[in-house]
N, C-alpha and C positions, 0 to 999 in steps of 0.2 A: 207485368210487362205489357196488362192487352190482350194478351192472348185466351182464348175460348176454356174454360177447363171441361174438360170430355173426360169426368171420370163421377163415379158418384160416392155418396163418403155418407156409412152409413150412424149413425144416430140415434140414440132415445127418441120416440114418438113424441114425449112432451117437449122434446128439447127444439131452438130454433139456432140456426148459426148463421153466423154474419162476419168476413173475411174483411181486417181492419187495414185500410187502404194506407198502403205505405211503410207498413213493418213487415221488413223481410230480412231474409236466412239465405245463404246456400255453404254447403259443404260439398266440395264435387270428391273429397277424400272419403268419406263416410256414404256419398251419392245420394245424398238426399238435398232438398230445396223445399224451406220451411217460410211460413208464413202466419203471421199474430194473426189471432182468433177472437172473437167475444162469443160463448157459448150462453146463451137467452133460455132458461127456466121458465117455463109458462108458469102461473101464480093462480088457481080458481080459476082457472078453463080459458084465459083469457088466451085472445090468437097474437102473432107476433105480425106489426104491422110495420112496412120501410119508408118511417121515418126519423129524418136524421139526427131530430135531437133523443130517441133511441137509440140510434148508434152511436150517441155521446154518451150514455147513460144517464138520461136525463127523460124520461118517460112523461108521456102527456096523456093524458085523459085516463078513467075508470077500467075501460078494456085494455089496458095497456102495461100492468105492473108483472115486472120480468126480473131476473134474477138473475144479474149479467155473470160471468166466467169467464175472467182471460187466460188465454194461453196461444200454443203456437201448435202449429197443425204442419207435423214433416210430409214431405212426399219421396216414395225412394224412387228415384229416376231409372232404375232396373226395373224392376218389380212393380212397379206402381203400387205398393201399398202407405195406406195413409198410417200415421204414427204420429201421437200426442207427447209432444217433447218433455223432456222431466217427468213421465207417467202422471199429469195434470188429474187430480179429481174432479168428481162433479156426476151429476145427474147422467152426460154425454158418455158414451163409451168406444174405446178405438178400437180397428179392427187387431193392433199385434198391443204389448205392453210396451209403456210409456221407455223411448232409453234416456241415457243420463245425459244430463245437460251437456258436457264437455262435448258430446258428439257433435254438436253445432257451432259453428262462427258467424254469429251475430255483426250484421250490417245495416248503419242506420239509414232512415233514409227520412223524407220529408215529410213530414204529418200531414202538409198540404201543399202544397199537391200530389205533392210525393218522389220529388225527385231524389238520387242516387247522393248520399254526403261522400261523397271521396276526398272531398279537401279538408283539414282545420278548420274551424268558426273563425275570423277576426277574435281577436281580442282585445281588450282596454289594457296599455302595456304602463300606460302614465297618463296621470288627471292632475293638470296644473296649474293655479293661480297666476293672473301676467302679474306684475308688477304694481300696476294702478289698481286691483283689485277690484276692476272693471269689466272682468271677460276671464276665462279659462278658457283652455285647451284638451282636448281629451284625443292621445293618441292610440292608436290601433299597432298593432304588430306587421298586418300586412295592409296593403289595398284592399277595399272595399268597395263596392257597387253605386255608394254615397246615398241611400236610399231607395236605389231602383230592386225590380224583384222580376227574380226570371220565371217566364210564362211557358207553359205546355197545351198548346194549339192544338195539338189534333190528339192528344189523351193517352200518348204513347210511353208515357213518363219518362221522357227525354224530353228537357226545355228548350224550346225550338225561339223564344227570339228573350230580349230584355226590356221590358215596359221602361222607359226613363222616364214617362211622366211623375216615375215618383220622388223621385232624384231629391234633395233637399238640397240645389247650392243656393239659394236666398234662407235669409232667415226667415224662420216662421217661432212660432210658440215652442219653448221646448217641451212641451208635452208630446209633440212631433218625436223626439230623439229617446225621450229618458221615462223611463217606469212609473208607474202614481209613488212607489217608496218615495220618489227623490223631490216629488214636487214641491217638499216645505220648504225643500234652498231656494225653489227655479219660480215663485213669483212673477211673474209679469215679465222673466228671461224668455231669451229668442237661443233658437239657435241653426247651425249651417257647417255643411262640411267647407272649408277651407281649400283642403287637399283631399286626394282620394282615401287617406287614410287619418285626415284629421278635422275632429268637431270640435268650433266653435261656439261658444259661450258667450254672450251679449247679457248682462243681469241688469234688471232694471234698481231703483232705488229701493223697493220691494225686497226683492230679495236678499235672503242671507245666508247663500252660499261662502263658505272660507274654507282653510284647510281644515284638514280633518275630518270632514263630513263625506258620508258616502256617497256616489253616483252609480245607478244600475239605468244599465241600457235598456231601450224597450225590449222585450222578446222579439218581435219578427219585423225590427227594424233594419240592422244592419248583417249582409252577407258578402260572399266574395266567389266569384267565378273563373277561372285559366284554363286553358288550353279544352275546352268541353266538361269540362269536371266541376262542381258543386257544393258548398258547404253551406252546416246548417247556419242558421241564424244566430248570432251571439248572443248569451244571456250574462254575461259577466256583470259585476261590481268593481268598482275602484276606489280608492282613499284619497282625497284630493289632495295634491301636496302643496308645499309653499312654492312662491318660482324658485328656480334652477339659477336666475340671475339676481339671486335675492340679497340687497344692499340696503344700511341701515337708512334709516330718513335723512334728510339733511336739511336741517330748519335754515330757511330765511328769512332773515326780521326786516323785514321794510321799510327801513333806517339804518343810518349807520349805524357799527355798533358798537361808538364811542359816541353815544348822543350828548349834544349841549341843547341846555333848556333851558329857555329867557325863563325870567325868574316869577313874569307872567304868564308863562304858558301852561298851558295843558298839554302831556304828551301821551301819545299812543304806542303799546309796543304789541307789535302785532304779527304773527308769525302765520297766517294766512296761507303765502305761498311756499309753505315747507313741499319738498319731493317727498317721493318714493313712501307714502303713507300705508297704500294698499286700501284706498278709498275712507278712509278716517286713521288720523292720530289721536294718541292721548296725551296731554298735554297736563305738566304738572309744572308750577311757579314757585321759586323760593327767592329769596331778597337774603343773599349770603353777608351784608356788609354795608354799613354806610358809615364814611370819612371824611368829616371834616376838610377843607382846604388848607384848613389850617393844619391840620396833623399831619397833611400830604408833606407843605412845604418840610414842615418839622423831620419828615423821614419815618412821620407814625403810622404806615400803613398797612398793619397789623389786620384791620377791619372792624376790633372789635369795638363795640360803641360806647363812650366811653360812659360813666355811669353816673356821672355828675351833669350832664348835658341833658336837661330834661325836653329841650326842644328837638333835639334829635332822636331821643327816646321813644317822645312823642312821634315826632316822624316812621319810624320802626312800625309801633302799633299799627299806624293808618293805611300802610301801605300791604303789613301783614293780610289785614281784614280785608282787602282787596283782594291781594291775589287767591286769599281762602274763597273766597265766591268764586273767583275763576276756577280753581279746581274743581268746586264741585258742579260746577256747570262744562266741565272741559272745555275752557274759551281758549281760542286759539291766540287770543286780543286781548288785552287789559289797556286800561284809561284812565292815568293817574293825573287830577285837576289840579291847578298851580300850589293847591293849599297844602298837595298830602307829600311832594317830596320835601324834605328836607332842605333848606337856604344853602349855598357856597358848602356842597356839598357831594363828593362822587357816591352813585349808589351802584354797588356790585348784585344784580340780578344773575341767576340760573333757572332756564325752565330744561325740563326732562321731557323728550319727546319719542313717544313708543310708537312702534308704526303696529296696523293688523298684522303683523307678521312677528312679534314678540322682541323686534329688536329697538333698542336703543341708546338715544346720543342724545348727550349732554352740551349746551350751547351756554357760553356764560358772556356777558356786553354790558359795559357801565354807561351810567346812565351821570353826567355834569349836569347839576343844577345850579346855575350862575347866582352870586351875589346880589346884581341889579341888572337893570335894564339895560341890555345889549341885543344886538340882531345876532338873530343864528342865520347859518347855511347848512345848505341840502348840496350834495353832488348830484346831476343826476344820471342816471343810468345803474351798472354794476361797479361792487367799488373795487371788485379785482378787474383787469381788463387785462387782453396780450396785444400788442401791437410788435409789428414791423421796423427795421430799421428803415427801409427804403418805399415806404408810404408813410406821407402825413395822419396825425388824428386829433378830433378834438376834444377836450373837456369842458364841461358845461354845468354851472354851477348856476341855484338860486340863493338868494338871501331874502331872509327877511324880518323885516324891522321888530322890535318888541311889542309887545302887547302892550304893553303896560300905557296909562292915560297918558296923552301928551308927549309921548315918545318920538324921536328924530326920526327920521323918514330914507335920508339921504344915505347910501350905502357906497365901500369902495369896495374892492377887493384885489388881494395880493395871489399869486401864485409860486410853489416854491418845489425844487426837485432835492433830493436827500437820498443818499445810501445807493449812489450812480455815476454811472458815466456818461455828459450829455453839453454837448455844448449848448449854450443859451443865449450866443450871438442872436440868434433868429428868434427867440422866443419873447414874443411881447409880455410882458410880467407885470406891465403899469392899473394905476386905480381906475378903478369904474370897470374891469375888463374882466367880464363872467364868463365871457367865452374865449377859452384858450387855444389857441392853432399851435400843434406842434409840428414843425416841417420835417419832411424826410432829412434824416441825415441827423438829426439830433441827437439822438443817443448811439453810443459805441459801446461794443463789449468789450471788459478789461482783457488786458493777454494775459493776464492768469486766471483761466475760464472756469468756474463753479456751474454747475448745472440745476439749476433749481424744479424741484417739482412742480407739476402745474396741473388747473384744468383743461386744459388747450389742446392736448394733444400733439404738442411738437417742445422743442428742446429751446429752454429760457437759460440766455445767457446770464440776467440779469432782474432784478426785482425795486424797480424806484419808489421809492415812497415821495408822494404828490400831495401837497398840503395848498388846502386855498383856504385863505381867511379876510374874513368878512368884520366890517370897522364901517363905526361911524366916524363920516367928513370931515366934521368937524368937531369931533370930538374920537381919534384914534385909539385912544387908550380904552373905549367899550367896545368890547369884539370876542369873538368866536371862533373857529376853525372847524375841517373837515379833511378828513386824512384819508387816503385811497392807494390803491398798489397796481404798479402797470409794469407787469413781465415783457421783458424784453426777449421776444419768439425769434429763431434763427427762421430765414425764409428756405421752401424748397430750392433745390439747385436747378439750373436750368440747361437743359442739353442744348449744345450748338453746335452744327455739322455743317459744312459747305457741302460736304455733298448733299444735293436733294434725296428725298426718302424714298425716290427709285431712280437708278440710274443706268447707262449703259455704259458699256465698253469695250473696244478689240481687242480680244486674246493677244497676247502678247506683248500690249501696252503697260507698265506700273501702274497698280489703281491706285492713288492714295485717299483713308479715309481720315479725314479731318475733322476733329472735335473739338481742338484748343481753344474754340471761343465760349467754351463752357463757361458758365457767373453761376456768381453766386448773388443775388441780387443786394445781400447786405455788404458786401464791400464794392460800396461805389467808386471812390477814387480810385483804389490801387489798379483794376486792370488785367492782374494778375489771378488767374484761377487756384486755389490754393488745394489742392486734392490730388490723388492717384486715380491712374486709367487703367481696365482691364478690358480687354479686348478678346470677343467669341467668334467663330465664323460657323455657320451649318450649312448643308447643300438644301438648297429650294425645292428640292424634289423628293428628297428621300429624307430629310431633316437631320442625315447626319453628320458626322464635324467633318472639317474640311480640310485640317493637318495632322489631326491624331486620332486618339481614345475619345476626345475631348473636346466639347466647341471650342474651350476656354485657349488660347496660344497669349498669355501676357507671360508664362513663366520663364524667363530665361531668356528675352527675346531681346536682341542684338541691335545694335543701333547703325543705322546704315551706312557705309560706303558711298561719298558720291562721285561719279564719275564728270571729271572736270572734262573730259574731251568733250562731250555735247553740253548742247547751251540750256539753262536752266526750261523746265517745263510750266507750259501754263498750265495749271489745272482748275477745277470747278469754281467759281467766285472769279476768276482772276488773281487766285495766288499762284506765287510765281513756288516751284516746286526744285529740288536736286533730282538730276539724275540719279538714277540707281545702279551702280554697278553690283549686283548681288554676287555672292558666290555660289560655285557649282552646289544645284540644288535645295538653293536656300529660296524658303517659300514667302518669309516676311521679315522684315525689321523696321524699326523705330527712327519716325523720321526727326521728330523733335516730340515736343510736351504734348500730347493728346494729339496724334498724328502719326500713323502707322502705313508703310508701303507694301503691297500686295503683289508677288510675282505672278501676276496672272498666265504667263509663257507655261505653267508647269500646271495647270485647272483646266478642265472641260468646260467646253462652252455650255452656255447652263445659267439658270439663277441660283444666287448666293445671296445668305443675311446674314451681315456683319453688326454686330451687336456691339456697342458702347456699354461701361459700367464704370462712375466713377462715383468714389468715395471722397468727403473732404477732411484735410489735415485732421479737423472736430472730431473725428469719429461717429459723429452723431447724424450725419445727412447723406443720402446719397441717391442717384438716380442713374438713368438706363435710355441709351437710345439703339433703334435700329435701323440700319439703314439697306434696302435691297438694292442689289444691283445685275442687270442681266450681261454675262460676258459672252458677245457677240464673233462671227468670225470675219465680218465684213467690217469696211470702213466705216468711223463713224465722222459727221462734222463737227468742228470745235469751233465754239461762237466765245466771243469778249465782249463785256461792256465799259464803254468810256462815256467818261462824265466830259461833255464837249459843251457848257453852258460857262458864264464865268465860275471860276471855285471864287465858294469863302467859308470861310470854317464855320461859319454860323449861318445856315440857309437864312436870309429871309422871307416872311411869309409876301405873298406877293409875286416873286421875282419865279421868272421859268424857271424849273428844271430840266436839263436836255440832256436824255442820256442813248449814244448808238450804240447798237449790236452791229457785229461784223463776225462772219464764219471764214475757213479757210479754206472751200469747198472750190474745187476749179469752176468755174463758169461755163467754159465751153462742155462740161459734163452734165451742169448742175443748172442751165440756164433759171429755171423757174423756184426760187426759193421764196416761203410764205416765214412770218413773224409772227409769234402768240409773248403776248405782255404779264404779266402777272408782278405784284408787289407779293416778296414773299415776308417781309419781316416791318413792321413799326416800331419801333421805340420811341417810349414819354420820354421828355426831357422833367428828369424828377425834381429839376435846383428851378424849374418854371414856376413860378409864384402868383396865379391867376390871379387874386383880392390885390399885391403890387402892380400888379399888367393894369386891372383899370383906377388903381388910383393914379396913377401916368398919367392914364387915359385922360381921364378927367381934369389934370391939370395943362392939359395939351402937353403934355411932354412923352418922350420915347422910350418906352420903358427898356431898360439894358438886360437884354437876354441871357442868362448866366450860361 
């Protein structure tokens, strides 16, 4: 602890002692307070000198060879006599005999500098591979210090501050982090706490860290400190695992994977951008099949080849010998030249894709090698897409002419929708037109809704199958095609409230909150919100519900009463409102469809959130709004706005808009009343068709606004 020892502790004459800084004892039940020893044998006369790689037992120079002896040296806090724990032998002799070990409770403390361990080490709880096989994660069980190391100033062995210069949150080498054991994975790897209890893994191309392989922390890298308390250093190991979000690969062939190929061409199947590899796949090619056209038409799609067909046969071989060099090179690409598929011919390819992580998927795509000379097309982009009902989108196709010598040049192309529901009034479909606009509004879900899987992330009513095909001019019967799939995505719902999303109001006035203008943005004509409303209230101050157990009041809730004696009420927007006659102690009911009245006569002045929750007929969508409002006990003003400009149902762009506000507020009270403006809502006019607006334009004509 620092303090003086004022006792003397007698000893063999040859013998030297030396009191090992940092291993300590106390038993206050036994009354003794013990302390680790190295007891030093002089060797041929030699004297005991205080140097510290001696006190490692590591002795330097000729005069210097000593005969180290560990043990612990008790002290009785009565008595003051000294006592050799376990009766330790050796050269040294105590003054009483050695007692037995049990007598002592052993408490570690810090080799160096020697502070008190009263906390757990950190531990390595999980060592993880991401998913790219580009970085691990290695987590601890608690917070750690992230590199830093606590310092003892004044020698009192209590740590009086924490050095964070040593802190590792940049990456550095991990040699920084992890033991020499681990450094055959950690190559040219960096690393860096993340979080206060997790290491970062950066591996370079070098390295070859994967699962399986061990990782050991440095020794007196990572520790952890709370409330004044101390633990040692962690020395643990861990096993590195696979990720925790671990999904097989998913090959992408960089063509469609119904490829047609001019009869000149050379085609590439090339699987490049496969996911979720873990920093390399293995990649194996098999050629399951090749069919004749003619066997197709025939209905002989068996695959097998037939055995009299020595051209096709032939073709088998060439293509074999191909993808066998690609296995053994694990090409991710093969490149087969016009010579080696097969004429008027589908060829059924399967490659096998293993990701570092031992898992694997099987991808199989035929491969049309045309008769003669005809252009192909490409789609471009993804050939699954999700689109919207109520946004446009386009499709964009290339073609291109044959290879082959002396080949036509001139391309048209068709487009075609299949296995849908879509109108295609609006949809230009004519030759020459590679680029497709599909306008909002085009496709509709049938009313007997299937719900198709998707990668999207939201709910497909529907799945089109989209074919463009590509033909020469003048010569239509040489052509191609390219097939593509565009899910039909239900859009999110959209909450609409007249009330603004803070409002006020006099106690004792009906508050009504208003939602009915909720859309759904794929049903644009009807108008009609197609869904159920449940309605929450909680107090703004204390967050709890405001008519029961429960925020939620839609169950059972009564539809209102209106009292014909007064004249209908304006409320928020300018809709025009029912009185409310409630009944005794009735706190809300149901004005119409997403529309609920509020007796606020029976509420504390106070703010309140009224919560929206509506679900659609679909089952599949639904959203949430909230609206605050503070209920006041003074008057409040109530302002309207009128459209006093000419009406026409169809603004045009140009012409004023003029709209006044007017409140109800006395004047002789209220002389000085100020205006603040704000637009709170725009809506597209989605049937507006910019590409028709300027070809109007251009013919000087006016384009008719739908």
């Amino acid at each position: 602890s620092g303090t003086t020892i004022n006792y003397m502790m007698p000893v063999a004459e040859t013998a030297n002692l030396n009191l090992l800084a940092g291993v300590s004892a106390f038993n206050h039940i036994y009354n003794r307070s013990c302390h680790g020893i190295m007891l030093y044998d002089t060797v041929d006369g030699a004297s005991y000198t205080d140097d510290r790689k001696v006190l490692q037992n590591q002795p330097t120079g000729s005069e210097a060879k000593l005969n180290a002896i560990p043990s612990v040296l008790c002290f009785d806090i009565r008595t003051e006599a000294l006592t050799l724990w376990g009766g330790a032998s050796g050269t040294a002799k105590s003054t009483e005999d050695g007692i037995e070990a049990k007598a002592v409770t052993m408490e570690l403390y810090q080799p160096d500098p020697g502070f008190p361990m009263t906390l757990p080490r950190p531990e390595m709880s999980n060592c993880e591979m991401s998913m790219t096989g580009l970085s691990a994660i290695i987590q601890f069980d608690s917070v750690t210090l992230m590199g830093a190391k606590c310092k003892d100033i004044d020698y009192d062995g209590i740590p009086d501050v924490i050095d964070y210069s040593y802190e590792v949150t940049s990456h550095v080498s991990a040699k920084t982090c992890f033991a020499d054991a681990s450094f055959q994975y950690l190559e040219g790897a960096t690393c860096a706490f993340i979080q206060k209890d997790q290491i970062e893994i950066i591996l370079d191309k070098s390295s070859t860290l994967t699962f399986g392989h061990t990782l050991c922390i440095r020794p007196d890298f990572v520790c952890r400190t709370q409330n004044d308390q101390w633990s040692a250093y962690s020395t643990g190991c861990c096993k590195v695992q696979v990720p925790s979000d671990l999904v097989p690969p998913k090959p992408n062939l960089r063509a469609d994977p119904s490829l047609v190929v001019d009869v000149c061409a050379d085609v590439t199947l090339d699987f490049g951008d496969t996911q979720f590899c873990g920093r390399k796949c293995t990649y194996v090619w098999k050629l399951d099949s090749v069919t004749a056209l003619s066997a197709v038409a025939a209905g002989e799609t068996s695959g097998d080849v037939p055995v009299d067909d020595t051209t096709t046969a032939e073709a088998v071989d060439r293509i074999n010998e191909v993808l066998a060099e690609a296995n053994l090179n694990n090409a991710f690409s093969v490149t087969l030249h016009a010579d080696i598929l097969a004429k008027a011919s589908y060829h059924l390819f399967e490659v096998d894709v293993t990701s570092a992580w031992a898992l694997t998927t099987k991808e199989k795509f035929t491969v049309h090698k045309l008769a003669d000379s005809a252009p192909t097309v490409t789609i471009v982009g993804e050939l699954k897409i999700g689109v919207y009902r109520n946004r446009e989108y386009f499709l964009n196709a290339v073609g291109k002419a044959s290879q082959c010598a002396s080949a036509e040049t001139v391309l048209g192309y068709r487009w075609a929708f299949s296995n849908c529901s879509v109108d295609l009034a609006n949809v230009d479909t004519i030759q020459n037109q590679n680029r497709l606009r599909v306008p909002a509004g085009t496709h509709k879900c049938p009313d007997s809704v299937l719900w198709y899987e998707n990668d999207f992330n939201a709910a497909a009513c529907e799945v089109c199958s989209v074919v463009v095909e590509v033909f020469l001019v003048n010569n239509p019967s040489k052509k191609s095609h390219q097939t593509m799939s565009v899910y039909l995505l239900k859009s999110d719902l959209v909450p609409k409230c007249h009330n603004p999303d803070f409002s006020k109001i006099q106690k004792g006035l009906t508050l009504y909150v208003n939602c009915g203008n909720t859309e759904d943005p794929d049903d644009i004509h009807s108008g009609v919100f197609k869904g159920n409303f449940k309605w929450k209230c909680r107090s703004g101050s204390t967050l709890l519900p405001c008519f029961g157990e429960t925020p939620e009041f839609s169950e059972g809730i009564k539809t209102c009463v209106q009292d014909y004696t007064v004249d209908r009420y304006v409320g928020d927007g300018g809709v025009l409102y029912p009185q409310i006659a409630f009944e005794d102690r009735q706190m809300f009911c149901r004005v119409g469809r997403g529309t609920v009245a509020i007796n606020t006569a029976l509420m504390d002045t106070g703010n309140y959130t009224f919560g929206m929750e509506v679900t659609h007929f679909d089952n599949k969508r639904s959203t949430m709004k909230e609206v605050d409002v503070e209920l006041t006990s003074y008057e409040l003003p109530k302002i309207n706005l009128d459209l006093i400009s000419a009406h026409y149902e169809r603004f045009p762009v140009g012409k004023a808009l003029k709209v006044q506000g007017t409140h109800n507020l006395d004047p002789e009270w209220y002389p000085d009343v100020t205006y603040s403006w704000s637009l709170l809502e725009r809506q597209r006019n989605l049937d507006y068709d910019p590409d028709q607006a300027e070809q109007y334009e251009e013919q000087g004509l006016t384009y008719p606004i739908p």
